[in-house]
ChimeraX commands (.cxc) that place a marker at each C-alpha (Angstrom):
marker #1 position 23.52,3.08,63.54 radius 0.5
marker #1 position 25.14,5.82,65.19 radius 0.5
marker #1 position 23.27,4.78,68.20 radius 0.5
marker #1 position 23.88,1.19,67.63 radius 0.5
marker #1 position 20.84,0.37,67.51 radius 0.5
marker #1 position 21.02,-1.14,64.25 radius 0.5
marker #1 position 23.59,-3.36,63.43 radius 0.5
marker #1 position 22.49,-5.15,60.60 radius 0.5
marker #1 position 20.87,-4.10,57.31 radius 0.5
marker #1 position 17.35,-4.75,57.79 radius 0.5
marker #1 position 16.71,-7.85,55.36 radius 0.5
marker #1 position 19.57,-9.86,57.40 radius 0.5
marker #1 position 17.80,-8.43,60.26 radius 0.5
marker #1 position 14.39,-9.87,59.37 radius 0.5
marker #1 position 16.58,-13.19,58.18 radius 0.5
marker #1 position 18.03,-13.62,61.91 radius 0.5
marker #1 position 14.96,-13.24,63.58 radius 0.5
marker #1 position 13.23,-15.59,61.45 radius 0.5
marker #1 position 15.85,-18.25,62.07 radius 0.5
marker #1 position 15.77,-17.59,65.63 radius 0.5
marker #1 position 12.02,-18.08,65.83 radius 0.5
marker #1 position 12.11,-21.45,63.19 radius 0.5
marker #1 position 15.34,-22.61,66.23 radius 0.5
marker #1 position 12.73,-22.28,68.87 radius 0.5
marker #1 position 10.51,-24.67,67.13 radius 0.5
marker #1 position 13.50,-27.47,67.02 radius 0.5
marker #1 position 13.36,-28.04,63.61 radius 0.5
marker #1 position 16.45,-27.10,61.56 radius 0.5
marker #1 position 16.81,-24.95,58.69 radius 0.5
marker #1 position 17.81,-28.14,56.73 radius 0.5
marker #1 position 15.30,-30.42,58.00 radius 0.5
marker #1 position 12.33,-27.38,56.84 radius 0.5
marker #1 position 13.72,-26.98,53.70 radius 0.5
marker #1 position 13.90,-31.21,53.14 radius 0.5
marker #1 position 10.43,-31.48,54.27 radius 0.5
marker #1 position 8.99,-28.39,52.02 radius 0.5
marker #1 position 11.12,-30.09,49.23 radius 0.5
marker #1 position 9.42,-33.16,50.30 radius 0.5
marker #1 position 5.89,-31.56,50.55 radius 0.5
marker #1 position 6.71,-30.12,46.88 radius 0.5
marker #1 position 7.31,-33.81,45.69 radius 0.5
marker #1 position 4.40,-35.29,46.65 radius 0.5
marker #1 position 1.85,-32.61,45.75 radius 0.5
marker #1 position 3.86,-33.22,42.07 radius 0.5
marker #1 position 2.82,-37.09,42.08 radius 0.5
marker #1 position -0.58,-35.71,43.22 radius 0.5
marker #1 position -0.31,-37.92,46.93 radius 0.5
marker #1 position -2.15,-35.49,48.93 radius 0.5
marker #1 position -2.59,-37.09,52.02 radius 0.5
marker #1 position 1.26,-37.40,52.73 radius 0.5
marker #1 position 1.39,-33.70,51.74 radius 0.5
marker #1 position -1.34,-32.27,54.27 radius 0.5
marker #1 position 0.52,-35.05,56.41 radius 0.5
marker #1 position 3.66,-32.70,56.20 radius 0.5
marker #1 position 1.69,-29.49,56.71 radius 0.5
marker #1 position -0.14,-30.70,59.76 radius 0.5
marker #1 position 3.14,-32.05,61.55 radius 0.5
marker #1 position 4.48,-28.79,60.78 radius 0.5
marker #1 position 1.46,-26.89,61.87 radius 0.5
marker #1 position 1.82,-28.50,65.36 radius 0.5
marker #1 position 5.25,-27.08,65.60 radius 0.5
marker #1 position 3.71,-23.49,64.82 radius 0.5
marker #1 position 5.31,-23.84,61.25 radius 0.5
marker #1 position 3.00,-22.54,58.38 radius 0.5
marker #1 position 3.56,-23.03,54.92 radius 0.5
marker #1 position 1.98,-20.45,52.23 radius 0.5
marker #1 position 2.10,-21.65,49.07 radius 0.5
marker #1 position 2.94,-19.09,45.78 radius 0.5
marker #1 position 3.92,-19.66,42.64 radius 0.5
marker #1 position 7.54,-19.10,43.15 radius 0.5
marker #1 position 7.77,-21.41,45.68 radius 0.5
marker #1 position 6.50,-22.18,49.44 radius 0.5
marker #1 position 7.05,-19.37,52.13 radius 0.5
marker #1 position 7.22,-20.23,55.89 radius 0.5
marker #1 position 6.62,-18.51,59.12 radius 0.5
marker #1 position 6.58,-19.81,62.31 radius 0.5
marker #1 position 3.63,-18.19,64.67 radius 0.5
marker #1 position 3.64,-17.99,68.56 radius 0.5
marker link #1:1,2 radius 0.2
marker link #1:2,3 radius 0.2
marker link #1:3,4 radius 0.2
marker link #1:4,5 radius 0.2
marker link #1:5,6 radius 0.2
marker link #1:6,7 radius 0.2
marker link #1:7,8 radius 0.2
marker link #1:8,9 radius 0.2
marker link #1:9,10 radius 0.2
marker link #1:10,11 radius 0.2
marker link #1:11,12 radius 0.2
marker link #1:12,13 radius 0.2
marker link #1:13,14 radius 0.2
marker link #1:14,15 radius 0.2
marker link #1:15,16 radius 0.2
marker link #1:16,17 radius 0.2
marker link #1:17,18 radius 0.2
marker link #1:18,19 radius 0.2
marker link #1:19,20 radius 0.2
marker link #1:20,21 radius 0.2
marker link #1:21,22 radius 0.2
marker link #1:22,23 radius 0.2
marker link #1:23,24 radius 0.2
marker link #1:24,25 radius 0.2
marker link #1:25,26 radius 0.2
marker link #1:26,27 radius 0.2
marker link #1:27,28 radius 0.2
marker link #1:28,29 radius 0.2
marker link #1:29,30 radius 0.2
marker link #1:30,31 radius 0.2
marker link #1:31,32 radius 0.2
marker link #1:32,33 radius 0.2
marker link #1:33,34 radius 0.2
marker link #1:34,35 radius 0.2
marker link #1:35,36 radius 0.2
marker link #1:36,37 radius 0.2
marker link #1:37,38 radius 0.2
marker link #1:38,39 radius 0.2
marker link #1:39,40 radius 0.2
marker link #1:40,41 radius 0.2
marker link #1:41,42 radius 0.2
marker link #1:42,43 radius 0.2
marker link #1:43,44 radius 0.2
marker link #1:44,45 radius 0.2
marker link #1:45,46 radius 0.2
marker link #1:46,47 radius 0.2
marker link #1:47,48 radius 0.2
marker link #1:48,49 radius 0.2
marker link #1:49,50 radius 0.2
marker link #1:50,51 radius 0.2
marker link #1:51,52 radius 0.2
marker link #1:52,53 radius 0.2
marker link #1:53,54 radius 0.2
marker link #1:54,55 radius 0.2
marker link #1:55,56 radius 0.2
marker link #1:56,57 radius 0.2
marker link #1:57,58 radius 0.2
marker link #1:58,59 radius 0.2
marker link #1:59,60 radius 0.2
marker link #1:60,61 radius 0.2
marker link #1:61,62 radius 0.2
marker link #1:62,63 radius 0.2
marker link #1:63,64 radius 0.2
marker link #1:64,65 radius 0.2
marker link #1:65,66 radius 0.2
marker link #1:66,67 radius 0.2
marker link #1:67,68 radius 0.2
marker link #1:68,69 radius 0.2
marker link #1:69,70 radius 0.2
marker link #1:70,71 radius 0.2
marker link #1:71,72 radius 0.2
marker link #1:72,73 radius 0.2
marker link #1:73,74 radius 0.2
marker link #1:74,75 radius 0.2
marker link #1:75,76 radius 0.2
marker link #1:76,77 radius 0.2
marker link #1:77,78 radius 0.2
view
């Protein structure tokens, strides 16, 4: 820091580059975050189709989804 190198504790550094990559993809925070909670929905009612449906349009943007217990993680790859 005394450099300034580093101006940002590292886990809102890591957050800011991930949003910066996810902004390059031009899909919104929001919209990710509606379609994972949309993704979440329909693997619930078991509709699997629209659910790889989501995956795969998201996939094509170079948005993965990883799937844990405590929830869906995303990355977006270049």
């Amino acid at each position: 820091r005394i450099l300034g190198l580093i101006m940002l504790e590292p886990d809102r550094f890591f957050d800011e580059q991930r949003r910066l990559k996810l902004k390059s993809t031009g899909v919104s925070e929001e919209e990710l975050n509606r379609l994972i909670a949309l993704r979440h929905q329909a693997r619930q009612e078991k509709n699997f189709a629209e659910a790889d449906r989501i995956r795969l349009d998201l996939e094509a943007k170079r948005i993965h989804l990883e799937d844990f217990p405590q929830g869906t993680k995303w990355r977006v790859s270049f």
